[in-house]
C-alpha positions as CSV (number, residue, x, y, z in Angstrom):
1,X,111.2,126.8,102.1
2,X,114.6,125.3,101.4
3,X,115.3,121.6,102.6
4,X,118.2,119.5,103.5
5,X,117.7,115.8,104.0
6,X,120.4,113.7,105.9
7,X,120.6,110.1,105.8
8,X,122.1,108.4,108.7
9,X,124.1,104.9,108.8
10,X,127.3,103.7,108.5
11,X,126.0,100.6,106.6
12,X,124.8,102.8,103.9
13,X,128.4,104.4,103.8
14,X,129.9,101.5,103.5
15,X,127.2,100.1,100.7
16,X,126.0,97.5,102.7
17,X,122.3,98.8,101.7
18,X,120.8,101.4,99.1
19,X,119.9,104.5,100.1
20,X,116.4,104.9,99.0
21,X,115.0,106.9,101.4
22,X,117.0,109.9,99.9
23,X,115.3,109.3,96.6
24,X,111.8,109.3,98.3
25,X,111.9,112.0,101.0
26,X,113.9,114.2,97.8
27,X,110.7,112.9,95.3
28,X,108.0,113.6,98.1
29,X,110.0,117.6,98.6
30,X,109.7,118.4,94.7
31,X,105.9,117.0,94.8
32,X,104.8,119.6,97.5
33,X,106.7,122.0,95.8
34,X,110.0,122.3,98.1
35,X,113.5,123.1,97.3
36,X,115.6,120.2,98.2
37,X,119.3,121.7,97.8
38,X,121.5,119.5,100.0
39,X,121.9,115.6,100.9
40,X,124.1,114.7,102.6
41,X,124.7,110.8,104.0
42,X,126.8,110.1,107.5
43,X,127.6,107.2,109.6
44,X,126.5,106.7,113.1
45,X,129.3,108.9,114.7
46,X,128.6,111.3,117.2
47,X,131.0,114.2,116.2
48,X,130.1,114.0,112.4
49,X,126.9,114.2,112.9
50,X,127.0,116.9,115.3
51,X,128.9,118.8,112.4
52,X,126.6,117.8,109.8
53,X,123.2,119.0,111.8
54,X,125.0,122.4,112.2
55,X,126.1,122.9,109.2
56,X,122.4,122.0,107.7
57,X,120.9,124.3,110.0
58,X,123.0,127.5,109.1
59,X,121.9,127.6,105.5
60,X,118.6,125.4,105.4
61,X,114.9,125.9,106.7
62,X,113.7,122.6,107.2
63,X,115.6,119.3,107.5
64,X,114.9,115.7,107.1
65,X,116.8,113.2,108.7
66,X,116.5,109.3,108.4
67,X,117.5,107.0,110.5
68,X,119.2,106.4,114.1
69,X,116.4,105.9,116.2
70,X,116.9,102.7,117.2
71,X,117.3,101.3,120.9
72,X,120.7,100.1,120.3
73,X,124.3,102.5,121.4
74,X,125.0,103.3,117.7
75,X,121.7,104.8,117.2
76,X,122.9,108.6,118.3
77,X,120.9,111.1,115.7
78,X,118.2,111.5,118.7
79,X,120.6,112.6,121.5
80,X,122.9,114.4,118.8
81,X,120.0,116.5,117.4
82,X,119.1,117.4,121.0
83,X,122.2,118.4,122.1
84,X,122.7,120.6,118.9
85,X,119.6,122.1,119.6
86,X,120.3,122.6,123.1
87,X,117.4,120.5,124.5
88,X,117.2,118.0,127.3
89,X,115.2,114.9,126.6
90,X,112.5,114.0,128.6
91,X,109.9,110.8,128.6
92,X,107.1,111.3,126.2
93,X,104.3,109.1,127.7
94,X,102.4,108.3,124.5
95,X,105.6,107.0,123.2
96,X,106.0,104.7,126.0
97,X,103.0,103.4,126.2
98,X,102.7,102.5,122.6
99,X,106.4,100.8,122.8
100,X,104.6,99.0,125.9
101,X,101.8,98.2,123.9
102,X,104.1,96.6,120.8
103,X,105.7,94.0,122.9
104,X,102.6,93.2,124.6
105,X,100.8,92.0,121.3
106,X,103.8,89.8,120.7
107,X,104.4,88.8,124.4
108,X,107.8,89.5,124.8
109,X,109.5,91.7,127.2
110,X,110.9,94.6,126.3
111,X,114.8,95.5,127.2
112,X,116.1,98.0,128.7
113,X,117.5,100.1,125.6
114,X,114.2,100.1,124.1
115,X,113.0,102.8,127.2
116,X,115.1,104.4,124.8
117,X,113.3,104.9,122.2
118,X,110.4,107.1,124.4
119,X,112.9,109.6,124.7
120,X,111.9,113.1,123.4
121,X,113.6,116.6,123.1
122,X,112.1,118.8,125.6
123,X,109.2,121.1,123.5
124,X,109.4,118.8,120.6
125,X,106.4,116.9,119.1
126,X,106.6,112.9,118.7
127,X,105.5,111.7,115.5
128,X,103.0,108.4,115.5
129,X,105.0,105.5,114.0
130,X,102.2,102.1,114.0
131,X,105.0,100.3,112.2
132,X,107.7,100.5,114.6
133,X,108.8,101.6,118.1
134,X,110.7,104.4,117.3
135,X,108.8,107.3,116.8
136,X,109.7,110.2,114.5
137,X,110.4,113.2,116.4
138,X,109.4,117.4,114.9
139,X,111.7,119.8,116.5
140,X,110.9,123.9,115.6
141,X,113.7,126.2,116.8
142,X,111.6,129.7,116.1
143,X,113.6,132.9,115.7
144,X,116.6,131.3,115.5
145,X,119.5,134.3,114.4
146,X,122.0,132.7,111.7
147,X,125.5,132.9,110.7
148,X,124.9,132.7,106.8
149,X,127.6,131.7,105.0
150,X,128.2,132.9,100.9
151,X,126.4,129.9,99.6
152,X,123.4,130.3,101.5
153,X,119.9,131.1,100.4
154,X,118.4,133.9,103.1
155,X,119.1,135.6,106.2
156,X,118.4,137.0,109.3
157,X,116.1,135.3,112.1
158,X,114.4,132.3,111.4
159,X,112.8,129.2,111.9
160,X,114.4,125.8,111.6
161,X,112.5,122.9,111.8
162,X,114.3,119.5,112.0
163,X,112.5,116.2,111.2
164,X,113.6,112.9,113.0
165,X,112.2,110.0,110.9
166,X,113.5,105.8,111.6
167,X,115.2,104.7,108.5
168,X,113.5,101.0,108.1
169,X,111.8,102.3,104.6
170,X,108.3,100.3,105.9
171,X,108.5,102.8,109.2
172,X,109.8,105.7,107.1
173,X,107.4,106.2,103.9
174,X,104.0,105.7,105.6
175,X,105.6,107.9,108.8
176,X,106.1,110.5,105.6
177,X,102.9,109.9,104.1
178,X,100.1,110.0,107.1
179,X,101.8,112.5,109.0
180,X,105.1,114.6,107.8
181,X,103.6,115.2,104.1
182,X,100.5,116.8,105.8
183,X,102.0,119.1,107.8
184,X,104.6,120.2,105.3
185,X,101.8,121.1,102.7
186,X,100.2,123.1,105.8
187,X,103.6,124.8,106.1
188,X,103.6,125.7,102.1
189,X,100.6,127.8,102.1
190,X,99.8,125.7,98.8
191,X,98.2,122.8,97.2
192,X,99.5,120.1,94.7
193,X,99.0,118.1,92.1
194,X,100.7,115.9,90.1
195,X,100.8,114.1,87.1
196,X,102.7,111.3,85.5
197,X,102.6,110.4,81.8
198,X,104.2,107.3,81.4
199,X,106.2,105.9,77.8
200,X,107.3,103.1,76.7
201,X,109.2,102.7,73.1
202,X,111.1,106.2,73.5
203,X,114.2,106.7,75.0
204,X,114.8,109.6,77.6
205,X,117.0,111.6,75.3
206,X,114.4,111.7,72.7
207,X,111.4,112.4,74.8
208,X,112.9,115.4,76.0
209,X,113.7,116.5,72.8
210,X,110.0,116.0,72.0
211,X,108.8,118.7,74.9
212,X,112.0,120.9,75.0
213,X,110.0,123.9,74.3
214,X,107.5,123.2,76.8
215,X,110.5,122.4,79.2
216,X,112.1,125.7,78.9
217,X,108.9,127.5,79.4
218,X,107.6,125.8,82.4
219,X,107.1,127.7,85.1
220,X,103.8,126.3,86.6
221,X,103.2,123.9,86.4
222,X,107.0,122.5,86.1
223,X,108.2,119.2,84.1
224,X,110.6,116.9,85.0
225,X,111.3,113.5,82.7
226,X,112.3,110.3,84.9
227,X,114.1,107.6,83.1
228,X,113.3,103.9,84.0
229,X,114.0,100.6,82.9
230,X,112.6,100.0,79.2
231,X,110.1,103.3,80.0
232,X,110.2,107.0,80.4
233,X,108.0,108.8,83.0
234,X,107.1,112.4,82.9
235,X,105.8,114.4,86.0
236,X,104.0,117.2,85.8
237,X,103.5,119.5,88.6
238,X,101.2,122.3,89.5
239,X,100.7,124.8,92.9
240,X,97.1,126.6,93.4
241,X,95.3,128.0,96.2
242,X,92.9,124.8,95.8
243,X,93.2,121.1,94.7
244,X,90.9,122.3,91.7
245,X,93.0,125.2,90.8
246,X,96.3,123.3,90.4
247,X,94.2,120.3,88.6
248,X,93.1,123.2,86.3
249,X,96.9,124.6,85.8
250,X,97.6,120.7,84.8
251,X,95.4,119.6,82.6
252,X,96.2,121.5,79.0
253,X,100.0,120.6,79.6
254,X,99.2,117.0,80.1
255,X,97.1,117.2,77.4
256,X,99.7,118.6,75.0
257,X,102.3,116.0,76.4
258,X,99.7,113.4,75.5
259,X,98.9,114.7,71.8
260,X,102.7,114.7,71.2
261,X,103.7,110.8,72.1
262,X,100.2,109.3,71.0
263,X,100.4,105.7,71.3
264,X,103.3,105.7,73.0
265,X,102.0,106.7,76.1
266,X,100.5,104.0,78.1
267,X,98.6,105.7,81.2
268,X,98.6,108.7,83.1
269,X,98.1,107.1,86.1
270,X,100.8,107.3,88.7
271,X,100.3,104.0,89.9
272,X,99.3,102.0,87.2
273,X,102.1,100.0,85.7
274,X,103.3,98.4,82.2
275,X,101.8,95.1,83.2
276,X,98.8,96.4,84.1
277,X,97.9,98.8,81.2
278,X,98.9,95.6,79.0
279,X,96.4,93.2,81.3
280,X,93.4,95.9,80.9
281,X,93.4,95.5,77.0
282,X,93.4,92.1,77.2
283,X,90.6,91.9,79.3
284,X,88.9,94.8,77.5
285,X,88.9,92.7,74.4
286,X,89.0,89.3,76.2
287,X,92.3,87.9,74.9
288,X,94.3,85.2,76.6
289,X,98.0,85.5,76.7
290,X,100.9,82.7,77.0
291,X,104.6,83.3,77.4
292,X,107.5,80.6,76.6
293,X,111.0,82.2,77.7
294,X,114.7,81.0,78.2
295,X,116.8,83.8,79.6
296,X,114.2,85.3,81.3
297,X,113.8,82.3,82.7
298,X,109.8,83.4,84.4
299,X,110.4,87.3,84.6
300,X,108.1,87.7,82.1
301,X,105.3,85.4,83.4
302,X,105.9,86.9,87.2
303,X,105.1,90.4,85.6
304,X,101.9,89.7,84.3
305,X,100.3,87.4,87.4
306,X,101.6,90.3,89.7
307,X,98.3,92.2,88.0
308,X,95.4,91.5,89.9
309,X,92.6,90.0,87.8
310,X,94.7,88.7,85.5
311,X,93.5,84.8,85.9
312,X,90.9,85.4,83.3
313,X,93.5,86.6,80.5
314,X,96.6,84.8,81.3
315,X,96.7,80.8,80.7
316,X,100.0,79.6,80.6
317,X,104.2,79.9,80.5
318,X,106.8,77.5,80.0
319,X,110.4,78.2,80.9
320,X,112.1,76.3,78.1
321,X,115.6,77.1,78.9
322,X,117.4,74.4,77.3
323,X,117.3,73.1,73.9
324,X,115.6,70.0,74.7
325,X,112.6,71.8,76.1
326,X,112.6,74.2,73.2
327,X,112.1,71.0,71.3
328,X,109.7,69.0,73.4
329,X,107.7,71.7,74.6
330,X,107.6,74.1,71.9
331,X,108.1,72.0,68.8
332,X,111.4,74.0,67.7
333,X,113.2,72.2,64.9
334,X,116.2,70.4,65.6
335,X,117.6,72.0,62.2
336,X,116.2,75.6,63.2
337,X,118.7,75.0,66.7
338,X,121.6,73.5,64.5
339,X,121.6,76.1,61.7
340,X,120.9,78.9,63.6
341,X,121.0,78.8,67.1
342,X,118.3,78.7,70.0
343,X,119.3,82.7,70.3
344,X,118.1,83.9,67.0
345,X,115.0,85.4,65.3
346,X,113.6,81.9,63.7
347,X,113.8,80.1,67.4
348,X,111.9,83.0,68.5
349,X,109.5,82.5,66.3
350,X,109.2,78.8,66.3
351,X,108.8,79.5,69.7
352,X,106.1,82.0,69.6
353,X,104.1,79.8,66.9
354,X,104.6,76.5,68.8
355,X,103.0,78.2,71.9
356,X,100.0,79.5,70.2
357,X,99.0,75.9,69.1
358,X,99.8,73.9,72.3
359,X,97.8,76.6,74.1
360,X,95.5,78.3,71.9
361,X,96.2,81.5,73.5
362,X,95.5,85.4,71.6
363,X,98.6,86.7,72.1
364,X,101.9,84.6,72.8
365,X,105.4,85.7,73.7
366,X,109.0,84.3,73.4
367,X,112.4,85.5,74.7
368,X,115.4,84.3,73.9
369,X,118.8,85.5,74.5
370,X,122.2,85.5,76.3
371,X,122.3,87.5,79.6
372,X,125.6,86.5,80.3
373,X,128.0,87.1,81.8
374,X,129.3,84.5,80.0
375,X,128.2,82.8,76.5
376,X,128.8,85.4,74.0
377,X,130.9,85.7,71.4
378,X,131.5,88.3,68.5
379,X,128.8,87.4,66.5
380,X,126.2,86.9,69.4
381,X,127.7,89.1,72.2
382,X,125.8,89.2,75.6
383,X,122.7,90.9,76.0
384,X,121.6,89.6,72.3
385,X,117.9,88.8,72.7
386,X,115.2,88.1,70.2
387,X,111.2,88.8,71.2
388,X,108.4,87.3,69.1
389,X,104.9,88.0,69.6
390,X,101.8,86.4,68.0
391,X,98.4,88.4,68.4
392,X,96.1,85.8,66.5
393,X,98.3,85.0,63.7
394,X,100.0,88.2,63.3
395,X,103.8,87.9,63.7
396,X,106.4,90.0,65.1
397,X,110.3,89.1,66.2
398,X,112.2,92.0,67.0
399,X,116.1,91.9,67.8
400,X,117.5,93.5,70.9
401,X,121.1,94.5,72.3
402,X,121.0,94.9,75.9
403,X,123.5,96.1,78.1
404,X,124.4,95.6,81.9
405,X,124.1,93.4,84.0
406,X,123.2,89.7,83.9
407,X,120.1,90.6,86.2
408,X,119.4,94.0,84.2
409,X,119.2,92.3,80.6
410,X,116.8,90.1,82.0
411,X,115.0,92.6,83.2
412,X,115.2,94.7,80.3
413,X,113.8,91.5,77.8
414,X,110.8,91.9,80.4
415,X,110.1,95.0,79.7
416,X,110.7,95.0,76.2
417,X,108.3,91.9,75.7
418,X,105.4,93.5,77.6
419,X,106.1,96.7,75.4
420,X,106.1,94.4,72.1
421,X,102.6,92.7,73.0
422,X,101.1,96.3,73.7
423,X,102.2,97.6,70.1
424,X,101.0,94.4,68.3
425,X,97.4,94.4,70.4
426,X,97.1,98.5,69.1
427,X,98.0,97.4,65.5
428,X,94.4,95.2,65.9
429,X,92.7,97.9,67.7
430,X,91.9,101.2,67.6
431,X,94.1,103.3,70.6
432,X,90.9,105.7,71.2
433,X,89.9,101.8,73.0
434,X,92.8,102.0,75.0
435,X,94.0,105.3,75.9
436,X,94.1,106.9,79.1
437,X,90.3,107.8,79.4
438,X,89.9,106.4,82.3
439,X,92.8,107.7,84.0
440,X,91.9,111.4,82.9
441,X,88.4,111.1,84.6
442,X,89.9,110.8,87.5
443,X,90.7,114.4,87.6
């Protein structure tokens, strides 16, 4: 089934917002094993639209759309979808009682435009939104005869199915989830499963380089690498008649992807992130863990006490973002700041050490650096950081050059710190105590 996603709204035309439902409606296609060929993003105008529905439906089977739903005059993809279709709209009770039923709880009075909104294409299907008023709206056009044009993918007559979704991403993505995911996997004939591996210490480049053969022989299950801040993710996909079945089809390439990157995988878990794997070796060993940073400035701290559970391993952070504080705080030298600087390797250490003893923590962590964009200079240029970490007395400062943004070389010392302390906990222990056991049982 080949699939066409349009994404509607002037204000992401005119990059007033980021488009992210794109990404996830095109992420949640490849995961139940659709061909996503086409996106294509349009404002809220009538005629565009209307050209951009008909030229989706000559040369593509199913379409997602996003957005436009709303009560006010500029949302148009509802009326413009029925009219390219040829349908009348007609009240869908459900849908008003449930927009009845929303201002209710909050004891309001709804306006006229939001009557609106319970509008449906005659012989279409409303889709249940419980996070909004607008409700998504399935439209099938069976045996529908095409005019193909040379770039298209099949002939002759056809189904097209059209999929109205609001483009608020908290109405959108559990809209896609409960109820448009479903039926699309019903449509496929097929069952999938997925897998992510997740790195950290690797770049993109090179991780693909590691798997290239397995890559260019994939067939089913197929590999795709994802690159992320500080991290590289690797999904692997598999189709079966049965959950089991594509599980099975899985498992050895997973396994192969595993043996291959070896400590620098930190979970096969989908959901589990950096800050989490690093939390659950600290409280599988019962280690604390303290964090003194300038530039990031609490990034690094926010991280970690986003884990749940993580009370009983973290203990402390100081932002010490100005010399003084290094001083006070952390004990930094006055000559160590003088000589060479509070963004160098020996302030990150004095750092890291001066943490450990006012807190007695297991494992500490410094950053310090210039995010800029201002500050730098030829010899310390911006995004120059310097990471220590001190796992019970073992010592580590590592030197970074970051590039980007003032808010992306912050994040990027983040990530890089949380990656630092994982390495320096796995020199102490053995990985087979860490690992993805836990994630693999799952299966």
């Amino acid at each position: 089934m080949t699939v066409e996603i349009i994404c509607v709204g002037t204000e992401i035309l005119m990059g007033n917002i980021v488009n992210t439902n794109a990404a996830f409606l095109a992420e949640g296609c490849a995961n139940l094993g659709l061909n996503c060929y086409y996106q294509t993003v349009v404002g809220d105008n009538e005629k565009r639209l209307t050209e951009t529905l008909e030229l989706a439906m000559s040369r593509s089977e199913l379409i997602l759309v996003s957005g436009g739903l709303g009560p006010t005059e500029d949302d148009l993809t509802k009326e413009t979808a029925a009219k390219v279709c040829g349908l009348e709209l007609r009240e869908d009770p459900e849908s008003r009682r449930v927009i009845e039923e929303f201002f209710k709880k909050r004891g309001k009075e709804p306006t006229k435009n939001n009557w609106k909104q319970a509008l449906i294409p005659e012989g279409a299907k409303a889709i249940s939104n419980p996070n909004g008023t607008a409700p998504g709206v399935l439209i099938e056009l069976k045996n529908r005869s095409r005019d193909r044009s040379k770039n298209a993918h099949s002939g002759g007559n056809m189904t097209t199915r059209i999929i109205l979704m609001p483009g608020p991403p908290n109405e959108l993505i559990p809209m896609f989830q409960s109820s448009v995911a479903p039926y699309l996997q019903e449509l496929s004939g097929q069952t999938f499963f997925s897998k992510m591996v997740k790195i950290v210490g690797i770049g993109e480049s090179r991780a693909e380089t590691m798997i290239g053969d397995l890559i260019d022989a994939q067939d089913n299950p197929t590999i795709a690498t994802y690159a992320k801040t500080g991290e590289v993710h690797i999904r692997v996909t598999a189709s079966g008649a049965t959950q089991k079945e594509a599980k099975k089809i899985c498992k050895p390439v997973v396994k192969e992807i595993k043996s291959r990157f070896g400590t620098y995988v930190y979970a096969t878990d989908e959901k589990k992130t950096l800050e989490q794997a690093l939390v659950e070796m600290l409280l599988k060993e019962k280690m604390t863990v303290a964090c003194a940073e300038s530039c990031t400035g609490g990034l690094l701290s926010a991280r970690i006490i986003n884990v749940p559970g993580v009370s009983d391993a973290y203990k402390t952070g100081f932002i010490t973002y100005s010399n003084k504080a290094k001083r006070k705080l952390l004990g930094v030298k006055k000559t160590t700041l003088a000589k060479y600087g509070a963004v160098s390797a020996r302030t990150a250490e004095e750092m890291v050490r001066g943490l450990a003893a006012v807190t007695k923590a297991d494992v500490t962590l410094s950053v310090t650096g210039i995010a800029g964009p201002d500050g730098g200079s030829e010899e310390k240029p911006v995004g120059l950081v310097y990471i220590g970490c001190l796992v019970r007395g073992q010592l580590r400062v590592k030197e970074y050059r970051f590039s980007g943004s003032r808010q992306k070389i912050r994040e990027s010392a983040v990530t890089e710190a949380l990656v630092l302390a994982r390495e320096c906990i796995l020199e102490l222990f053995s990985q087979d105590e860490f690992g993805q056991q836990d994630d693999d049982a799952q299966d």
